[in-house]
C-alpha positions as CSV (number, residue, x, y, z in Angstrom):
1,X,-16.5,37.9,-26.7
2,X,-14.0,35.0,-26.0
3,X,-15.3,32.2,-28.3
4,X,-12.4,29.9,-26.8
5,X,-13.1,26.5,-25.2
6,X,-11.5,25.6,-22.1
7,X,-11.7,22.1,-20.9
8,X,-13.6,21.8,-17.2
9,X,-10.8,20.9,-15.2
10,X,-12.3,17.9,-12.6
11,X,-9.8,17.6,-8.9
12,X,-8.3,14.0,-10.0
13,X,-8.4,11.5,-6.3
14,X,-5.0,9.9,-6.4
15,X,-5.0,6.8,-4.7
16,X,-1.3,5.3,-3.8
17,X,-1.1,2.3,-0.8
18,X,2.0,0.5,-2.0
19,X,4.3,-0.8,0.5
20,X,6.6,2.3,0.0
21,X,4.6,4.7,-0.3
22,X,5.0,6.5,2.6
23,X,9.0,6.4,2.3
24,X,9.3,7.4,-1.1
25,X,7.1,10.4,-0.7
26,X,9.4,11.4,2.2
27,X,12.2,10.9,0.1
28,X,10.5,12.4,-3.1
29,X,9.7,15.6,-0.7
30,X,13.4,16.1,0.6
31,X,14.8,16.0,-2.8
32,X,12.0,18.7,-4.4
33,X,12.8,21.3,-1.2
34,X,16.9,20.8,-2.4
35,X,16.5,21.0,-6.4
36,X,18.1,24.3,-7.8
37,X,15.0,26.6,-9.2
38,X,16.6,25.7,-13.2
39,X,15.0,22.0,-12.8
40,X,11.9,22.0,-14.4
41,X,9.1,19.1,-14.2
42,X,9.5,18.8,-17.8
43,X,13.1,18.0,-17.4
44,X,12.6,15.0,-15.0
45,X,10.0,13.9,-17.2
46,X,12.7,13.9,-20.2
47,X,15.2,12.9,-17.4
48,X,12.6,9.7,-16.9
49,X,13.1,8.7,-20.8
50,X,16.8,9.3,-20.8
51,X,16.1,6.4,-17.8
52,X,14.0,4.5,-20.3
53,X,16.7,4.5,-23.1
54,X,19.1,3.5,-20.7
55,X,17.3,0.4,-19.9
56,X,16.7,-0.4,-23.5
57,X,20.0,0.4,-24.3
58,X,21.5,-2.2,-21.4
59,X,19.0,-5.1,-22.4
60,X,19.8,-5.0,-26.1
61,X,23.6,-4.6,-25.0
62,X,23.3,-7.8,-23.3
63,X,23.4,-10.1,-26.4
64,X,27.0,-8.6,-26.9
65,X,28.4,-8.4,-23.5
66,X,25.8,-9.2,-19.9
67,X,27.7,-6.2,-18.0
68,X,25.5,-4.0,-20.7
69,X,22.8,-5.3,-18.0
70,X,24.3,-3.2,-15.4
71,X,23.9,-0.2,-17.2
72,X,19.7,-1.2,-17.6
73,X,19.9,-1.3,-13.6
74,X,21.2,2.1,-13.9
75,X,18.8,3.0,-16.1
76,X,15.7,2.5,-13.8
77,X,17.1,4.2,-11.4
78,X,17.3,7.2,-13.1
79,X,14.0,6.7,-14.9
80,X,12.5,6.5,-11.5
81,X,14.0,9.6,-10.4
82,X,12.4,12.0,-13.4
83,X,9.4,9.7,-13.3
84,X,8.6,10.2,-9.7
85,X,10.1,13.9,-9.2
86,X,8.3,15.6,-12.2
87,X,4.2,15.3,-10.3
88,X,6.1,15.6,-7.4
89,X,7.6,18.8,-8.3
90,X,5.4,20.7,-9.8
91,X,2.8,19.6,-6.8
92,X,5.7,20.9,-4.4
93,X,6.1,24.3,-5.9
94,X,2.2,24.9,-6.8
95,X,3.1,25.2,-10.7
96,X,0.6,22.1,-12.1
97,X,-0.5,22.0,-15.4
98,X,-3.2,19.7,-14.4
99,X,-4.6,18.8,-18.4
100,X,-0.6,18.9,-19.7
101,X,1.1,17.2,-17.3
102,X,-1.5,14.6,-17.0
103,X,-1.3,14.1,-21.1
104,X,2.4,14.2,-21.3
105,X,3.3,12.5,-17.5
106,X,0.8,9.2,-18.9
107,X,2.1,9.6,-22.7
108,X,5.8,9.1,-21.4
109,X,4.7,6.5,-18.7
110,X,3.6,4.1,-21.7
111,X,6.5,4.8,-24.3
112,X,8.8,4.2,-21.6
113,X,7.0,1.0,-20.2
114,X,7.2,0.2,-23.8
115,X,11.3,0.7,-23.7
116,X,11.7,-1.0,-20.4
117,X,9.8,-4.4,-21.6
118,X,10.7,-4.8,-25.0
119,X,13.9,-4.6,-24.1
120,X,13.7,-7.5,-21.6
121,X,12.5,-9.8,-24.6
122,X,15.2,-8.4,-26.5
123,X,17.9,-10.2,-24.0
124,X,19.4,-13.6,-24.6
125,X,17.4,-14.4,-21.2
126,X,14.0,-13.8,-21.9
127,X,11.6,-14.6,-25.0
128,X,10.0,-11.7,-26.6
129,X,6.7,-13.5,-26.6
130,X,6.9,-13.3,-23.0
131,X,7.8,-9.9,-22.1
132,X,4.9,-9.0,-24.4
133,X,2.3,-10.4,-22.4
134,X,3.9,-8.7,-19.8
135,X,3.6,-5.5,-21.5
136,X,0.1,-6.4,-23.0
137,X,-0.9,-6.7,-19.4
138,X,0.8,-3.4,-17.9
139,X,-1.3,-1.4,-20.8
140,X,-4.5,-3.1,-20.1
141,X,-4.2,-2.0,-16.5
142,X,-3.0,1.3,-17.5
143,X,-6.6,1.3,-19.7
144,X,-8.2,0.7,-16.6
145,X,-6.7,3.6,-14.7
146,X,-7.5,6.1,-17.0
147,X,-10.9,4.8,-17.5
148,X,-11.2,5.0,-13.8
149,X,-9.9,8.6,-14.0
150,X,-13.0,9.1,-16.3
151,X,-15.8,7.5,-14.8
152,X,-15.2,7.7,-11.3
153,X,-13.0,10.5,-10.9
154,X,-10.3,8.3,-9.4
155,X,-6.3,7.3,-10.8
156,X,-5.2,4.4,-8.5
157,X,-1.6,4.1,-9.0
158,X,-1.2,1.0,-7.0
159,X,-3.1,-2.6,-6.6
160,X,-2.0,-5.2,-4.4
161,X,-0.4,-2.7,-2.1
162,X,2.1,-2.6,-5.5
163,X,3.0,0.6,-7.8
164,X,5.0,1.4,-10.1
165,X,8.3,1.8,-7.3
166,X,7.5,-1.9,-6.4
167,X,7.8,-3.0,-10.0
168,X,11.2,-1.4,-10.7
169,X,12.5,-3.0,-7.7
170,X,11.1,-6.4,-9.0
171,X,12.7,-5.7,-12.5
172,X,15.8,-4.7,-11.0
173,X,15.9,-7.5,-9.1
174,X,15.3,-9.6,-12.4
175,X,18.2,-8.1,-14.1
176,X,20.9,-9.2,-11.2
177,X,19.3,-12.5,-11.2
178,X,19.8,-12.6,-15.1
179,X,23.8,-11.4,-14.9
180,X,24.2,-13.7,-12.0
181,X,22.8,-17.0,-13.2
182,X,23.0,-16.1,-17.6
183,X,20.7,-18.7,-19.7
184,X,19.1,-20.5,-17.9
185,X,17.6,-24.1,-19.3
186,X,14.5,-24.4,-20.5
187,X,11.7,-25.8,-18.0
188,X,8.5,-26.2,-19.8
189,X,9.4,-26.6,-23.1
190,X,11.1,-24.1,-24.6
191,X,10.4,-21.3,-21.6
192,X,13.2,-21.1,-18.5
193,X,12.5,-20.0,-15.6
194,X,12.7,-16.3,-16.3
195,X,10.3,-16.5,-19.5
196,X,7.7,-18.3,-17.0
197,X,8.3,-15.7,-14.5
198,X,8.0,-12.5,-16.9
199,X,4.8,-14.4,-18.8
200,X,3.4,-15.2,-15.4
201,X,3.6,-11.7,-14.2
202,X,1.7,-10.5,-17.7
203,X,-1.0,-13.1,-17.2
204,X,-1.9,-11.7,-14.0
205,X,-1.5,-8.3,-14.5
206,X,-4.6,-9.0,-17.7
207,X,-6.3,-11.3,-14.8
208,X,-6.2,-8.3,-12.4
209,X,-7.3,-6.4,-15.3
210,X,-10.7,-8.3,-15.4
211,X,-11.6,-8.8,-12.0
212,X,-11.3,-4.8,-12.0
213,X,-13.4,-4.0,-15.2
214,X,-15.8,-6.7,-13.5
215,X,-15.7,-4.7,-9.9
216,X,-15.9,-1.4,-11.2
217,X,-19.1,-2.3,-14.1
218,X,-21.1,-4.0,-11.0
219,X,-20.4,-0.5,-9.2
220,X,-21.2,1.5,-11.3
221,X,-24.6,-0.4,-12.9
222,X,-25.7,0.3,-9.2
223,X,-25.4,4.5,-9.4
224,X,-26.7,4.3,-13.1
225,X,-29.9,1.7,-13.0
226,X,-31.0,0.6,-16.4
227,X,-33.9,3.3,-17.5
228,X,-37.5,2.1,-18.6
C-alpha cells in the first residue's frame, strides 16, 4: 500500500488582457518552436535572475558611472526573456510541472521584483523610500493573485489591460529618462519628479490592491452566505 500523499492538482484559469498580449505570445511561440532541445524551463527561469542581477547590478553601478544604467536596460531584457520563455516552454513541449513550476516560477518572480526595485532606490535618482512603496505595492498585488489562485481558481496576470511586459517597458523607459535628464531637482520637498513618479505608481498599485480584496470579498460572500 502506497501511504504517499499527492497534492490534488486543480487546472489553474490564467487570465492575461494586457495591451501585448497577443504579440508577445506570437513572439514567445516562435522563439519556443526554434530553441535547441538542451534549453530547459529551468534554465530560463535561472536565465530570468541572471536578468534580475543585471538590473541590480546597473542601478547600484549608477552611483559610480550613469552608463552602469545601460547595462540595467539590458538586464530586463533578458530577465524578460527567461521570465516569459520558461511557462511558455514547458506549455509548448507538454513537459509542466504544474505544483513545481508554479512554486519556483512565483518564488523567482518576487526575489527578482525584489532585485529590479531595490535597485531603483539604490540610484542617485530615486529615494529608497519610494521604490519601496513601489515594491510594497507590487507584493500586495502579487498576495492578491495567489489568493485568487486559491479561492477562485483563477491567476490574473494582468489589471488595467497592464502585465508584467507593460511594466518592464515602463521601467525601461524610466531608466533612459534617468540617463538622459541625471538628478533631477526636488519638486515637493525633498522628492523630484522621478521619486513622485515611482511612489505614485506604488500607491496605486496598494489602491488597486483594495478595490480588488473589496471586489473579490463582496463575490465571494454571495456563493458562501453567512450560515444560521
Amino acid at each position: 500500500m502506497n501511504s504517499g500523499f499527492k497534492a490534488k492538482i486543480t487546472p489553474i484559469d490564467r487570465i492575461q488582457e494586457n495591451l501585448v498580449a497577443r504579440i508577445e505570445r506570437r513572439v514567445l511561440n516562435w522563439l519556443c518552436a526554434r530553441l535547441p532541445r538542451w534549453v530547459t524551463p529551468d534554465m530560463l527561469t535561472g536565465t530570468g535572475i541572471v536578468g534580475a542581477f543585471m538590473v541590480f547590478g546597473g542601478y547600484a553601478g549608477s552611483n559610480v558611472d550613469r552608463n552602469w544604467l545601460w547595462l540595467a536596460v539590458a538586464g530586463y531584457l533578458v530577465h524578460w526573456l527567461g521570465d516569459s520563455l520558461d511557462g511558455s516552454l514547458a506549455r509548448f513541449r507538454k513537459i509542466e510541472r504544474p505544483r513545481y513550476g508554479y512554486f519556483l516560477d512565483h518564488s523567482c518572480d518576487g526575489f527578482a521584483t525584489t532585485l529590479l526595485v531595490v535597485g531603483i532606490g539604490l540610484t542617485p535618482y530615486v529615494e529608497l523610500e519610494a521604490a519601496l512603496i513601489a515594491l510594497a505595492g507590487y507584493l500586495l498585488m502579487s498576495i492578491h493573485a495567489f489568493l485568487s489562485v486559491r479561492v477562485l481558481g483563477e491567476l490574473r496576470l494582468s489589471y488595467l489591460n497592464a502585465g508584467p511586459t507593460e511594466l518592464r517597458m515602463v521601467l525601461i523607459a524610466l531608466t533612459v529618462c534617468m540617463y538622459a535628464a541625471g538628478r533631477e531637482p526636488p519638486l515637493i520637498g525633498a522628492l523630484n519628479v522621478f521619486d513622485l513618479f515611482v511612489g505614485g505608481v506604488g500607491i496605486c498599485l496598494i489602491a488597486l490592491f483594495l478595490v480588488q480584496t473589496r471586489r473579490i470579498a463582496a463575490r465571494l460572500a454571495k456563493e458562501e452566505p453567512p450560515r444560521n
